[in-house]
N, C-alpha and C positions, 0 to 999 in steps of 0.2 A: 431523146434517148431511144435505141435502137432496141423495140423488144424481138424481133427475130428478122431471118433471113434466113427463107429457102435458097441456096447456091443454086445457079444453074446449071453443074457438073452434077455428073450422073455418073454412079460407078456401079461397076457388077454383082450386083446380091449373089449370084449365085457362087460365082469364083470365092466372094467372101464364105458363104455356108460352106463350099466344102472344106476349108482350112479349120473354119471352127468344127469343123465335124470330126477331121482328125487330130486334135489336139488333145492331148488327153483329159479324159473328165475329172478323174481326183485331184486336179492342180486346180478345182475352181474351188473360192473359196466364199463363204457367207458376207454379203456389204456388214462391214465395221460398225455400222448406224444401226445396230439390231432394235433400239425405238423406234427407228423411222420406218418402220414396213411390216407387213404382215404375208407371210406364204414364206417364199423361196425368194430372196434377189441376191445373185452371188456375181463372181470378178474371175477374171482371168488378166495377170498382167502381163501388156507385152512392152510396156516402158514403164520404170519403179524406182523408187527413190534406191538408189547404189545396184538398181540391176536387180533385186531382190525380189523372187517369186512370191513368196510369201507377205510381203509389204505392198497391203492394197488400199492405205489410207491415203487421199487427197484432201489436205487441210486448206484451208482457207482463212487466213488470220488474220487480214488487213494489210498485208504486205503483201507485193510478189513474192513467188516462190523463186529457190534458188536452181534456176534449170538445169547448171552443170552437175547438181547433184543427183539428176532423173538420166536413170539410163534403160539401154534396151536389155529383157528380159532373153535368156535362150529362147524362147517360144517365137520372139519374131522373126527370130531365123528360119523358124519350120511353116512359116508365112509369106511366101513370097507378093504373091498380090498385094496382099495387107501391107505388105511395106511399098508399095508401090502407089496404093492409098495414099498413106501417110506422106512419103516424098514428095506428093502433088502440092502440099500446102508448107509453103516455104516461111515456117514460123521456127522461133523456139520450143519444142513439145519438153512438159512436165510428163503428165501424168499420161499414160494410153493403157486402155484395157478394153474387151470385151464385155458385156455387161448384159445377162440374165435374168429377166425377171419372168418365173415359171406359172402357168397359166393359175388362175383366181388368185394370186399373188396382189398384194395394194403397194406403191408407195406413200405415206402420208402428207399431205400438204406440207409443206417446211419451204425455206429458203438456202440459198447459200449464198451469203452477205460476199462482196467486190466480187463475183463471180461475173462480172460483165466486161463489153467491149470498152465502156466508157473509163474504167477503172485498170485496163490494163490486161486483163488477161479475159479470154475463153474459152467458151467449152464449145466442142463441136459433139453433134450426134448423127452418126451412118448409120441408119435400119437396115438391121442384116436381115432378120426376120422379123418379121409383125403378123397381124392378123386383124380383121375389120372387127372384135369386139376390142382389141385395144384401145383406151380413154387414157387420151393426156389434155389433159390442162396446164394454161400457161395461164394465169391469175383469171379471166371468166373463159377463157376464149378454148374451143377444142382444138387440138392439132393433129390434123392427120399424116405422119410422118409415114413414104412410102418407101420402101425395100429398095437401095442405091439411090437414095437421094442424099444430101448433105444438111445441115441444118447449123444455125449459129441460135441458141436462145439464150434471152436472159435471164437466167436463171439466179439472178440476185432478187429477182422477183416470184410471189408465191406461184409453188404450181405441184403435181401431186398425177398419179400413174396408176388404173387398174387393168388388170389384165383379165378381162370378163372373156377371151377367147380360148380354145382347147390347146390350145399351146403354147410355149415360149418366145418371149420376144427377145428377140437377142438386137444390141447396138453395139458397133463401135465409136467406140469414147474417147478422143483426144481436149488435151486441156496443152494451151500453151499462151505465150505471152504475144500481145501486138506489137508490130512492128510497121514498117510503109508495105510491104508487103501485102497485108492484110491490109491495113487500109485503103490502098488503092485497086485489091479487089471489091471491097464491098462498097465500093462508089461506080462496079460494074453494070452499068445498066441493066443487063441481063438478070440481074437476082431479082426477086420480089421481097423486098424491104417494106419492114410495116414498125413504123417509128409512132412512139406515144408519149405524152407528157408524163416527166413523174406521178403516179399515180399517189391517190390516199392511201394508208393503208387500211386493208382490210373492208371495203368495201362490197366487195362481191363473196363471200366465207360467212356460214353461218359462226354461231356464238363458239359451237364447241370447235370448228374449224380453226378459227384465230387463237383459240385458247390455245390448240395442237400447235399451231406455229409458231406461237408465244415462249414455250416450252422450249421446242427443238434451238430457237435462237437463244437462249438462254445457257443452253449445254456446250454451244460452240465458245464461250466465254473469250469472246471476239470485240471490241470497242466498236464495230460498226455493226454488227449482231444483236450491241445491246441496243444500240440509239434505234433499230428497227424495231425491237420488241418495244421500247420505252412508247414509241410513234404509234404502235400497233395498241398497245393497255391504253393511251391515253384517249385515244379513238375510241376506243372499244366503252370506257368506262364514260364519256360524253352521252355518248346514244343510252347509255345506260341510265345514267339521271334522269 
């Protein structure tokens, strides 16, 4: 199982900052998952389900999503770079947005079940801005994701976001479906690919941590959501005995 991939392409943070600089701020809107986070994490969409600005949910069911139904928002029009991004990667795109999380802002451990390469669809992450107190975690591991780099994680696996520095960290966020395309990039030697055996769960998460992600998989009322959580209680309540 592939837990991430730094890409070797490198795209321009700065060309990206000033497009998000001019876009307008009241079109952002608060992440949907208001348990999942603490502070400010808000969305700007530049591809949404029928086009729709105000529609910033990306569900994740157990099924692929229906990509003909994701279209591009007016906002990627007032983007040119950004779509130039985007065009680089020769997928099917669902979901694309911009995504905010404003400084001392947390997001909490959670999961987001088939959200991997193995299963068919994923998520890419471009840092537009970051800042060296930013802390991500990928289940133990820290990532330090730098301003124009590219990133593939799996994020079907725990992982969890503080923003301990004086400002915001903005990504761009594409979510689409695999194809050969993408496959036979990421068998490019040139990436740094770091593959791991299905892990247990919840191994590296204290008590109250697992219990948080216990929860969050539980609200997704997802069939691959629950058999995580089910894996995760039953782990949890072993060590407990």
């Amino acid at each position: 199982m592939i837990q991430y991939i730094r890409f070797d392409q490198q795209f321009d943070a700065a060309r990206l900052q000033q497009e998000v600089a001019r876009l307008t701020t009241a079109l952002w809107q608060d992440h949907y998952n208001r348990g999942g986070y603490e502070g400010s994490w808000r969305t700007l969409q530049l591809r949404a389900l029928h086009g729709q600005l105000t529609n910033n949910v990306a569900s994740h069911a157990g099924t692929l999503p229906d990509a003909a139904a994701f279209r591009d928002t007016p906002l990627l029009a007032q983007c040119p770079y950004t779509k130039e991004v985007l065009d680089f990667f020769q997928i099917e795109k669902t979901a694309v947005r911009f995504m905010q999380l404003d400084a001392g802002a947390v997001i909490k451990p959670h999961c987001d079940p088939d959200l991997n390469f193995e299963q068919g669809e994923v998520r890419l992450h471009i840092p537009v801005l970051t800042n060296p107190q930013l802390h991500f975690y990928l289940e133990e591991e820290r990532l330090v994701l730098d301003e124009g780099s590219c990133w593939y994680l799996n994020l079907s696996r725990p992982h969890q976001v503080k923003n301990e520095g004086a400002t915001a960290r903005v990504h761009l966020v594409l979510d689409g479906i695999v194809n050969d395309w993408l496959r036979q990039y990421f068998q490019h030697s040139g990436h740094r690919v770091v593959r791991r055996p299905e892990p247990l769960p919840n191994e590296q998460y204290s008590r109250e941590d697992q219990h948080t992600i216990i929860a969050q998989l539980r609200l997704l009322r997802a069939a691959t959501a629950d058999k995580l959580a089910d894996e995760m209680e039953a782990a949890l309540a072993s060590r407990e005995e």
